[in-house]
C-alpha positions as CSV (number, residue, x, y, z in Angstrom):
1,X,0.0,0.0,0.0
2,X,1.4,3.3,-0.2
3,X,1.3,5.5,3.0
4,X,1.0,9.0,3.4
5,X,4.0,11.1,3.3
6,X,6.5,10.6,6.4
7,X,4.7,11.8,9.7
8,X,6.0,15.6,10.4
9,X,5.2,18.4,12.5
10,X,4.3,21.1,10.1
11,X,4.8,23.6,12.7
12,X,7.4,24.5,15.2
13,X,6.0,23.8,18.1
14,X,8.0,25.6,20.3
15,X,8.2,28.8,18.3
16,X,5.0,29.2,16.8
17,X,1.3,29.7,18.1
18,X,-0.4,26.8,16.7
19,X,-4.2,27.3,15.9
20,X,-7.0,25.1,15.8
21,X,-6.6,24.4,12.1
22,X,-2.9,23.5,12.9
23,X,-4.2,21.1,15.0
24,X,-6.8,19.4,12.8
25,X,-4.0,19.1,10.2
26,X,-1.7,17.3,12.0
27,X,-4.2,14.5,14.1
28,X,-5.7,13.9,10.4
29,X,-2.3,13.4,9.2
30,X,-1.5,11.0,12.3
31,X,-4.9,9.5,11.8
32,X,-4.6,8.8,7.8
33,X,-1.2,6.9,8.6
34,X,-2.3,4.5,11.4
35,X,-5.8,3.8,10.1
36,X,-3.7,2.5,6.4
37,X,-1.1,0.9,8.7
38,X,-4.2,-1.3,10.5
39,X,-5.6,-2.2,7.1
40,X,-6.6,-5.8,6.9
41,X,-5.9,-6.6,3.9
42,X,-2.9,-4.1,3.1
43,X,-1.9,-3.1,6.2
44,X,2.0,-2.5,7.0
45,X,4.0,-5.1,5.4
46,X,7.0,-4.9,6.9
47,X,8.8,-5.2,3.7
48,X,12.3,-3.0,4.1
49,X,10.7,0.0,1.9
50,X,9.8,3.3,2.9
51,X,6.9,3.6,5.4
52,X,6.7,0.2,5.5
53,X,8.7,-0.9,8.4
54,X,11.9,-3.2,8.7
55,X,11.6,-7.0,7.5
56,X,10.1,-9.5,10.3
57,X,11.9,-12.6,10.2
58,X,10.8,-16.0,10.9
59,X,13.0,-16.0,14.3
60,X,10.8,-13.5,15.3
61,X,7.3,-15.3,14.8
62,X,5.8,-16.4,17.4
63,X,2.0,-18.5,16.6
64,X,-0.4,-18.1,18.8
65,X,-1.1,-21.8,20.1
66,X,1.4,-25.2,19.9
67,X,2.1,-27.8,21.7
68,X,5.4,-29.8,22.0
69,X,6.2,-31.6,19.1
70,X,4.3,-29.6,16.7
71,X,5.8,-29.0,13.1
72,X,5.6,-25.9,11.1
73,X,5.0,-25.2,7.4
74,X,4.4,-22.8,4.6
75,X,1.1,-23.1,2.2
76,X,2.0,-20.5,0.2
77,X,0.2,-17.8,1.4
78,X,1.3,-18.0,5.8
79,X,3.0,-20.1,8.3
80,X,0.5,-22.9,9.5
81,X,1.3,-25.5,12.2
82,X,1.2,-29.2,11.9
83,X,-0.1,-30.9,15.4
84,X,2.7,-33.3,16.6
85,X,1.8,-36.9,15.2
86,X,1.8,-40.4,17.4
87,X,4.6,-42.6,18.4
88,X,6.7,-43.5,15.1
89,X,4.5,-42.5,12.2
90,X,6.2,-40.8,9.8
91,X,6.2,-37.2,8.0
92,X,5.3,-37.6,4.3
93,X,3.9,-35.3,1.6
94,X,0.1,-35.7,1.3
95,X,-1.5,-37.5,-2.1
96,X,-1.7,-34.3,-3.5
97,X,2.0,-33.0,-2.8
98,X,1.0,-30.1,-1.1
99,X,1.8,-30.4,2.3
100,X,2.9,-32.3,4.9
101,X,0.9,-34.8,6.9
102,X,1.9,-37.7,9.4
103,X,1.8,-41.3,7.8
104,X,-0.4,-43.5,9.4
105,X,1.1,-46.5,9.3
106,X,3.3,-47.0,12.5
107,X,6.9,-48.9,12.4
108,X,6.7,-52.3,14.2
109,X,7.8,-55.7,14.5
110,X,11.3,-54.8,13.8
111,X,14.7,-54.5,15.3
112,X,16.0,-51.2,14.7
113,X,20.1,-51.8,15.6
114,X,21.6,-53.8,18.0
115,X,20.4,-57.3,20.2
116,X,23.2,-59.3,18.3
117,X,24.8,-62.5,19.7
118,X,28.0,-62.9,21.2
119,X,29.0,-66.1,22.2
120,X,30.2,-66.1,25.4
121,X,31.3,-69.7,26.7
122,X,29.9,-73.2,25.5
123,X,27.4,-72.5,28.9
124,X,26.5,-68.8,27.9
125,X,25.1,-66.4,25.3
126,X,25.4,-62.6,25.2
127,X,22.8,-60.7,23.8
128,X,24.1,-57.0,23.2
129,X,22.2,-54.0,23.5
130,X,19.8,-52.8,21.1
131,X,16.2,-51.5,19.9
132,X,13.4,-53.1,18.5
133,X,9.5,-52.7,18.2
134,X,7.8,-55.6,20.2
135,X,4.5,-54.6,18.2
136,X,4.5,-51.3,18.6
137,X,5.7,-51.0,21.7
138,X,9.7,-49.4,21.8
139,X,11.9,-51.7,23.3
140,X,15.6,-50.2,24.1
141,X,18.3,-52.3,26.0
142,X,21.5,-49.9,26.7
143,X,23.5,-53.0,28.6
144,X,24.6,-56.2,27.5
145,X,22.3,-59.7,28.7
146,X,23.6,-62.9,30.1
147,X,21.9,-65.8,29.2
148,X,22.7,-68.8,30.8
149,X,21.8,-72.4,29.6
150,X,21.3,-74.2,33.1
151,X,19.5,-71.3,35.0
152,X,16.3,-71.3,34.6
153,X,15.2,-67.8,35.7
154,X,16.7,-66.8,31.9
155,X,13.8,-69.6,30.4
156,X,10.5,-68.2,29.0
157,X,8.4,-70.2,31.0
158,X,10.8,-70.9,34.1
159,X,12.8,-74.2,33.6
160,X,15.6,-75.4,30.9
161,X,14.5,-78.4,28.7
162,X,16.7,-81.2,27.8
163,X,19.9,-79.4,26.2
164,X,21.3,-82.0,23.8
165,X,21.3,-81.3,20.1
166,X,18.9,-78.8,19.7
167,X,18.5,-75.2,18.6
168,X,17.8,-72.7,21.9
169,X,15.7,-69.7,20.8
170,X,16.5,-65.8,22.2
171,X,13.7,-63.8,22.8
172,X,12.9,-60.1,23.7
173,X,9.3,-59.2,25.4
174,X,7.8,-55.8,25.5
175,X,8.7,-54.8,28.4
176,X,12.8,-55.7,27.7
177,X,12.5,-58.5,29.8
178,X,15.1,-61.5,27.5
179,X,14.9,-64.9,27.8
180,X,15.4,-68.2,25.8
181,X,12.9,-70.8,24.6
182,X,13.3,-74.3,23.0
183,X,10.5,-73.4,20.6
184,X,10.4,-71.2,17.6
185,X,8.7,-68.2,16.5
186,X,5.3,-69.1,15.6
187,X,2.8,-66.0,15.3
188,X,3.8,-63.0,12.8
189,X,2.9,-60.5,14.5
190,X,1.3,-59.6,18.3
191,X,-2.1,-60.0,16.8
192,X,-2.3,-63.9,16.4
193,X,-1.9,-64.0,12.6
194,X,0.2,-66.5,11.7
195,X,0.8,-65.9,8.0
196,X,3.6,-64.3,6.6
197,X,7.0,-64.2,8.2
198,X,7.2,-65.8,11.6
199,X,8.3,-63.6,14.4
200,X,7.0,-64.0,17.5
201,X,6.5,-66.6,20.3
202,X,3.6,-66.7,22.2
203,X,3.9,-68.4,25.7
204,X,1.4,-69.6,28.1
205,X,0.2,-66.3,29.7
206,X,-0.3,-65.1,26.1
207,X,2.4,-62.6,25.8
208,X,4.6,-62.5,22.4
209,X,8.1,-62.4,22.6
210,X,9.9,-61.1,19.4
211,X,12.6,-63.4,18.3
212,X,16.3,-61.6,18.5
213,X,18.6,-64.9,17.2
214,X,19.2,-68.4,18.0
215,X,22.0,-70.8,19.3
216,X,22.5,-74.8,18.7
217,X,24.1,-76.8,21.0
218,X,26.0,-80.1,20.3
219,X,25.6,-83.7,21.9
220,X,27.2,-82.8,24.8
221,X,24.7,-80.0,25.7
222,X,27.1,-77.5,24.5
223,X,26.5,-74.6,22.8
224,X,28.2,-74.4,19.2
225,X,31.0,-71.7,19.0
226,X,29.8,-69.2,16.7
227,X,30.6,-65.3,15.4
228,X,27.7,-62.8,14.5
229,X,28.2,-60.0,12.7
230,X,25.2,-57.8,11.8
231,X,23.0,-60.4,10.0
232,X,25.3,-63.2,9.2
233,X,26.6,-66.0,11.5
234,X,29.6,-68.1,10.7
235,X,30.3,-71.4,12.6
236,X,33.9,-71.3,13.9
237,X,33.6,-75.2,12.6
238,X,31.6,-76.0,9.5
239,X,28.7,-78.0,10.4
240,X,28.2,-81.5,7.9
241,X,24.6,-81.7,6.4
242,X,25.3,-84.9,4.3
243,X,27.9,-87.6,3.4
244,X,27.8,-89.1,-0.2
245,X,24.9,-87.9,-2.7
246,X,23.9,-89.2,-6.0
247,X,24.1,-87.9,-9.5
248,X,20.4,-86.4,-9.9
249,X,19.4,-84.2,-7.3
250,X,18.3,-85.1,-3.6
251,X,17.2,-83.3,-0.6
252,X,19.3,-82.2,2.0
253,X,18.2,-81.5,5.4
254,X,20.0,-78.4,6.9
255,X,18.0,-78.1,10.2
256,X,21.3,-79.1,12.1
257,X,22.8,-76.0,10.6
258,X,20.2,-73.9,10.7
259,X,17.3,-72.5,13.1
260,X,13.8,-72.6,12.0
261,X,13.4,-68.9,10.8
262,X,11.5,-70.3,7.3
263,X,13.3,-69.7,4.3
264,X,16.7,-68.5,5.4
265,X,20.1,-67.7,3.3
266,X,22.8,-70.3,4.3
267,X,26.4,-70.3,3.1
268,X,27.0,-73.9,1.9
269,X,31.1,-75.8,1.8
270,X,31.6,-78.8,-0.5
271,X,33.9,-81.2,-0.9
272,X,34.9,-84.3,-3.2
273,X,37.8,-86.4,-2.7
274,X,39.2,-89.2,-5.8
275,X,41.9,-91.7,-5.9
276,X,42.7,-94.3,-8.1
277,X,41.9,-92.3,-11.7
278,X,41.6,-89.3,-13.6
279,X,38.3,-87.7,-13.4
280,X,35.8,-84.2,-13.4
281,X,33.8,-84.0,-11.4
282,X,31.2,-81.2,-9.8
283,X,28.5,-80.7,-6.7
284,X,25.3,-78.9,-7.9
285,X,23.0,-77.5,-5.3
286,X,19.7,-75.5,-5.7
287,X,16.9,-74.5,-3.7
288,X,14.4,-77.3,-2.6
289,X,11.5,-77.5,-5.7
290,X,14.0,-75.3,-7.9
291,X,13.3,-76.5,-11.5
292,X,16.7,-75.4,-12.1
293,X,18.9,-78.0,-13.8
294,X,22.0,-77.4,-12.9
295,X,21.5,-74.7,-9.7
296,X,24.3,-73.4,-8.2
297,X,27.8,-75.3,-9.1
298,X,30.5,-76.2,-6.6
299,X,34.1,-76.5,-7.5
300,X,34.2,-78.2,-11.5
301,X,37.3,-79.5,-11.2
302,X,39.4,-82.4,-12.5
303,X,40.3,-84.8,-10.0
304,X,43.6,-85.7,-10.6
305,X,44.6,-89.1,-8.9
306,X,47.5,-89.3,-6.4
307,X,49.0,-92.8,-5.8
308,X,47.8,-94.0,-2.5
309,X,46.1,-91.0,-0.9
310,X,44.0,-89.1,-3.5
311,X,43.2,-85.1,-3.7
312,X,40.4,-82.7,-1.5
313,X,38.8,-80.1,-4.0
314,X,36.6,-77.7,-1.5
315,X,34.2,-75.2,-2.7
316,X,31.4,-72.7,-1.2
317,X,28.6,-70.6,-2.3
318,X,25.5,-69.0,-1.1
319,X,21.9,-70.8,-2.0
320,X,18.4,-70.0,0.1
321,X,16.8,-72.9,1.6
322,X,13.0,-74.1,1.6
323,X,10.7,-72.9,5.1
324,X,11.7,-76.3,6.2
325,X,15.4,-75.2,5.8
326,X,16.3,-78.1,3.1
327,X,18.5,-77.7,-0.2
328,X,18.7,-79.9,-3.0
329,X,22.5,-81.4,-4.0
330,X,23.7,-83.8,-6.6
331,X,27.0,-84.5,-8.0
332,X,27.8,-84.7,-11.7
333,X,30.2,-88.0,-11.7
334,X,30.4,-90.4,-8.8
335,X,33.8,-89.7,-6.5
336,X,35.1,-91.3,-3.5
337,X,33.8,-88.9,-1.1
338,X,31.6,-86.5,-1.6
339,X,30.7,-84.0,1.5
340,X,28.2,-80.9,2.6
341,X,29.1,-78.4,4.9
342,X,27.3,-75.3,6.3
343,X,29.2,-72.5,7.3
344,X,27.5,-69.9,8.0
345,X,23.7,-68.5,7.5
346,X,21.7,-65.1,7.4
347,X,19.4,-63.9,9.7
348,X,17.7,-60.9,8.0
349,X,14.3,-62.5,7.4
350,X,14.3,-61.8,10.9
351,X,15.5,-58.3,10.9
């Protein structure tokens, strides 16, 4: 808008005699200037120009209500505030792109960093701190848990089973409590569906633990040394699956090897010894039901004889297995030993 002239006495005030008129003139003037100045619609801009005022920055905004948590925006036109959204939605654009709005859907179900394994000795477990949604409930452990095999205070439901040969299962509840279980996850999420991805176990007073890992133990009750690091877990000794195979392909149990998480990525060693004769030889493996006909080949080599002892050809690679945590494996020509090993597998099905 454009303001009357700057505000001035048009007298001197401390000379002259000022009459009525002299008056009138200057409260008009004084008048004129503050009513344009209150305009509602062009009122003083604060814009940096003459009669307008110095600029206003946002720093010096203050909005009238808020609350903690609140988030503000610009539609183009003024400065509008956003009410604070719930627990772990998210800030996205709206379908329209216009403006912000909180997502609806919440984050859950997952581990957010941390609750790794450590083995500790063949009696103990570490569990290392972390975060992870139990449902939707935050779960945040900022010290390092000792499990123990024999105690059973660090059991889900009280007492250790029977500890020989079997695969022990780590669980975190929602209110940080960790404990292990001989069973495996069985719901997919805390609302009792049991489809998709399995996740949770449910114990006897109905509360769903989220699964963090697992450990195996051997025949002597002993838990098998391992190293985790992020998702994957190597064995510090290769675990054997199956000894001697035939030339189509057969199925090959990994549960030994490998916890019951479903479908799981497992790093798989071979091996094929020969004496007596030249030969070439090869170990195929392939997912369970792949229609694949060759899959995934492990070590083509020639197997060269040696008198009296015969030569070790050893080769790895990395294959998914069924939900019931079986491969498939053939070899191409018959040798004198032919071997499986499991190595290693990944967790982040589980993640």
């Amino acid at each position: 808008m454009s303001y009357p002239s700057d505000l001035a006495r048009t007298k001197n005030w401390g000379t002259e005699i000022l009459t009525d008129a002299d008056l009138e003139s200057q409260l008009d003037l004084i008048i004129t200037w503050v009513m344009a100045a209150l305009n509602a619609s062009s009122g003083h801009k604060h814009d940096a120009t003459s009669n307008e005022g110095p600029k206003v920055l946002v720093s010096d905004l203050n909005l009238t209500s808020g609350a903690a948590g609140d988030v503000v925006y610009h539609n183009g036109t003024n400065l509008i505030r956003l009410a604070k959204g719930t627990a772990y939605q998210n800030l996205r654009m709206n379908s329209g792109a216009t403006a912000p709005e909180w997502g609806g859907a919440q984050i859950s179900d997952v581990i957010l960093r941390g609750f790794e394994l450590t083995f500790k000795t063949t009696a103990d477990v570490y569990v290392e701190p972390g975060s992870l949604m139990n449902g939707t409930t935050f779960v945040n452990k900022t010290a390092r848990t000792t499990l123990t095999l024999a105690t059973a205070a660090d059991w889900v439901d009280g007492s250790a089973p029977t500890l020989t040969s079997i695969w022990i299962y780590v669980y975190a509840k929602n209110d940080g409590t960790i404990k292990l279980d001989e069973n495996a996850p069985n719901y997919a999420d805390t609302s009792g569906n049991q489809v998709g991805t399995l996740l949770y176990y449910k114990d006897a007073s109905l509360n769903y633990w989220r699964i963090v890992g697992a450990v195996r133990t051997n025949g002597s009750n002993n838990i098998l040394k391992f190293f985790q690091s992020g998702n994957e877990i190597v064995y510090d000794d290769p675990i054997s699956v199956i000894t001697g195979f035939g030339t189509t392909f057969e199925d090959v149990t990994c549960s030994t090897a490998v916890p019951n998480f479903g479908s799981v990525g497992i790093r798989v060693q071979g091996t094929m010894t020969r004496s007596g004769e030249d030969d070439t030889a090869a170990i195929y493996i392939r997912t369970n039901g792949s229609s694949s006909t060759d899959g995934r080949v492990l070590g083509n080599t020639t197997l060269q004889s040696l008198t009296g002892t015969g030569i070790l050809i050893t080769a790895d690679a990395f294959i998914v297995t069924d939900s019931t945590q079986k491969i498939e494996a053939k070899i191409s020509a018959s040798t004198d030993d032919e071997q499986l090993w499991v190595t290693g597998y990944s967790i982040s099905n589980i993640k």
